[in-house]
C-alpha positions in Angstrom: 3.3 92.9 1.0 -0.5 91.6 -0.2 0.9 90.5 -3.0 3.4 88.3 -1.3 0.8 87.1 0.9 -1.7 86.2 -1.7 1.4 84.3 -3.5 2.4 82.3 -0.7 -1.0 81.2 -0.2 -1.9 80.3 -3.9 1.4 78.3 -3.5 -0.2 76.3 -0.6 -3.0 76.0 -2.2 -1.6 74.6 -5.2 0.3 72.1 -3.4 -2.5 70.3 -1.3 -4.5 70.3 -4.6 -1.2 68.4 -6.1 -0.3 66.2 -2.7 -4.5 65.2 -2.5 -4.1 64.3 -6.1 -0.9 61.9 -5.8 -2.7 60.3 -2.9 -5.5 59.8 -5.1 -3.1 58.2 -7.7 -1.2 56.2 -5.2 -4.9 54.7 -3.8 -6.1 54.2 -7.2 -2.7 52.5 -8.8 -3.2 50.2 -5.1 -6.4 49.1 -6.4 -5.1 47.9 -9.6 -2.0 46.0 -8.0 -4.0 44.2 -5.8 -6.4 43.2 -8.4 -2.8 42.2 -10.1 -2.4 39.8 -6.8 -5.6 38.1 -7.8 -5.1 37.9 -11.1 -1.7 35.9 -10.5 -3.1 33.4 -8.5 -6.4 32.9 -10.6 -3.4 31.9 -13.4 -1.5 29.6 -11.0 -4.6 27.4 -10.5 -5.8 27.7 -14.2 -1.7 26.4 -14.9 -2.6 23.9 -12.6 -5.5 22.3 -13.6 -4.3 20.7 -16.7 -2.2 18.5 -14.7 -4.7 17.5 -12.3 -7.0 16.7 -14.9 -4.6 14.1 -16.4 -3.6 13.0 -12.9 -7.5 12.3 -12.4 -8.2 10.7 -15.9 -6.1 7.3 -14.9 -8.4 6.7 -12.5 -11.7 7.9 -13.7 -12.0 7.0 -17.0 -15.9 6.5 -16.6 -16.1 10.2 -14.7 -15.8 12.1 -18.1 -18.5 14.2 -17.1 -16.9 15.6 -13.7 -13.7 16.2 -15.7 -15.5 17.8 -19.3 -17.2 19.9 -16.5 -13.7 21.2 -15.1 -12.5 21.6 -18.8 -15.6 23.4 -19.8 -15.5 26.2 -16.8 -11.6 26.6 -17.2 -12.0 27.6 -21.0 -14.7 29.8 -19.8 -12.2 32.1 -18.4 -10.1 32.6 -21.5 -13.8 33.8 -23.3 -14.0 36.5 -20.5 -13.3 40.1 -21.3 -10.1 41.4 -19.7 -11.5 44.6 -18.2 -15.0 42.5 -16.7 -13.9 41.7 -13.5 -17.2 40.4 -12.1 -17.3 38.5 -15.0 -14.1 36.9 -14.9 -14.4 36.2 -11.1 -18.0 34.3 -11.3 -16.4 32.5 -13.8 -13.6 31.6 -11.5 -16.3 30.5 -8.8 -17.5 28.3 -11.3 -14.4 27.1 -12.1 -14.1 26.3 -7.6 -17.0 24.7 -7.3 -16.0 22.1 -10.8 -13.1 21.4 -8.6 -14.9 20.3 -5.6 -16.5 17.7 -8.0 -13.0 16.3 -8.4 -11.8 16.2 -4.9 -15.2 14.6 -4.4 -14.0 11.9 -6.7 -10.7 11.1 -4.8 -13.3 9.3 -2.0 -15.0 7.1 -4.4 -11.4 6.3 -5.9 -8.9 5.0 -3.0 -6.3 4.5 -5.3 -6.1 8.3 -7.0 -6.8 9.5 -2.9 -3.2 7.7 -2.2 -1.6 9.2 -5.3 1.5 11.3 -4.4 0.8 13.4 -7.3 -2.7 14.2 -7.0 -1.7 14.4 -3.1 1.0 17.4 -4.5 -1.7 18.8 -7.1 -4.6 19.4 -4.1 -2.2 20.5 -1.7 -1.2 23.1 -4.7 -4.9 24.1 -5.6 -5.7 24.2 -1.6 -3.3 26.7 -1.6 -3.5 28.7 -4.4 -7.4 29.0 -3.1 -6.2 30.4 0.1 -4.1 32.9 -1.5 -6.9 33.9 -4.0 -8.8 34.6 -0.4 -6.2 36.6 0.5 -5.5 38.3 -2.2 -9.4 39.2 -2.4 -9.8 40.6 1.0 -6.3 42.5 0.5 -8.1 43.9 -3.3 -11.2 44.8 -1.5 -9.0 46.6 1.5 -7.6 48.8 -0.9 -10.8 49.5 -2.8 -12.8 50.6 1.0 -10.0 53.2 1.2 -10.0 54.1 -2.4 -13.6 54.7 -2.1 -13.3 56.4 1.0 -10.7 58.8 0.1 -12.4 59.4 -3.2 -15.9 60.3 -1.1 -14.2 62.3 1.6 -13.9 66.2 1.9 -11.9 67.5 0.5 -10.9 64.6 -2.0 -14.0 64.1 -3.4 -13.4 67.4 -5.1 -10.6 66.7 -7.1 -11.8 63.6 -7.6 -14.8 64.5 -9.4 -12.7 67.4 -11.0 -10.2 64.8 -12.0 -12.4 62.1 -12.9 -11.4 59.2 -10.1 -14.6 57.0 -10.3 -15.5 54.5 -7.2 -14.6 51.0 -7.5 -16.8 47.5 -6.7 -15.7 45.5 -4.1 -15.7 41.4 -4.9 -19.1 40.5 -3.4 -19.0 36.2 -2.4 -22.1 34.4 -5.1 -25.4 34.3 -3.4 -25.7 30.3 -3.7 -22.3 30.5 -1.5 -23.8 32.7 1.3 -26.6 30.3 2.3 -25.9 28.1 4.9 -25.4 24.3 3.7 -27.7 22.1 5.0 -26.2 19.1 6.4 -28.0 15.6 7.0 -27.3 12.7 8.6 
């Protein structure tokens, strides 16, 4: 009869260390699809940039600099290491803010502001960059609860039995946290 008893609970036992561990498995492979969300869209506005780029050129021949700039931070993402991605997503952020450069243009150039397909290319970026917000508050969602399940009792356990290691959140630049000062 003890022996039955001390089966059945070894068999209990056995299973929450197996369900904890699947939900550990199921948090962590979350993680890495939403990173996969991010990812997607930081390709969609690399795709697109080439084509804004030419869109621009027509009418800013004499704003090479602006657009070299753009072209300079977009190959910097190919020069990224695939696993870095703080590294990959600062050089995204540089890659935004050489795009504000060119929508700054559009207002010294009336004639590339009216243009249907620069109209069609900004409307594109400005809302690939709202998924890409999206998509990074849905990847650092899923990396809170990773990191929570991973730190709680009795997780943390099998975690550090099994080797499940915390992940960073996506952190906004410091220069973009200050507020802008704005004169008149």
């Amino acid at each position: 009869m003890n022996y039955i008893f001390l089966a059945v609970i070894v068999i209990v036992l056995i299973a929450i260390y197996f369900g904890m561990y699947n939900s550990l498995v199921k948090s962590r492979n979350r993680v890495e699809e939403s990173w996969a969300q991010i990812d997607v869209q930081l390709k969609r506005r690399y795709d697109l940039i080439p084509n804004l780029i030419e869109t621009v050129k027509g009418y800013a021949e004499h704003e090479k600099k602006t657009l070299a700039l753009v072209v300079e931070k977009r190959n910097q993402l190919t020069q990224v290491p695939e696993g870095d991605r703080n590294r990959q997503i600062d050089a995204n952020n540089q890659l935004e803010g050489a795009l504000k450069s060119i929508f700054a243009l559009s207002e010294s150039y009336p004639d590339l502001k009216a243009d249907q397909q620069f109209k069609e290319l900004q409307q594109e970026l400005a809302n690939t960059e709202n998924k890409i917000a999206y998509a990074r508050q849905l990847y650092n969602n899923t990396v809170m609860n990773f990191n929570t399940r991973i730190q709680s009792i009795p997780t943390n356990i099998i975690a550090k039995l099994q080797h499940f290691d915390e992940r960073e959140m996506l952190e906004t630049p410091v220069e973009e946290r200050v507020n802008p000062k704005v004169e008149f």
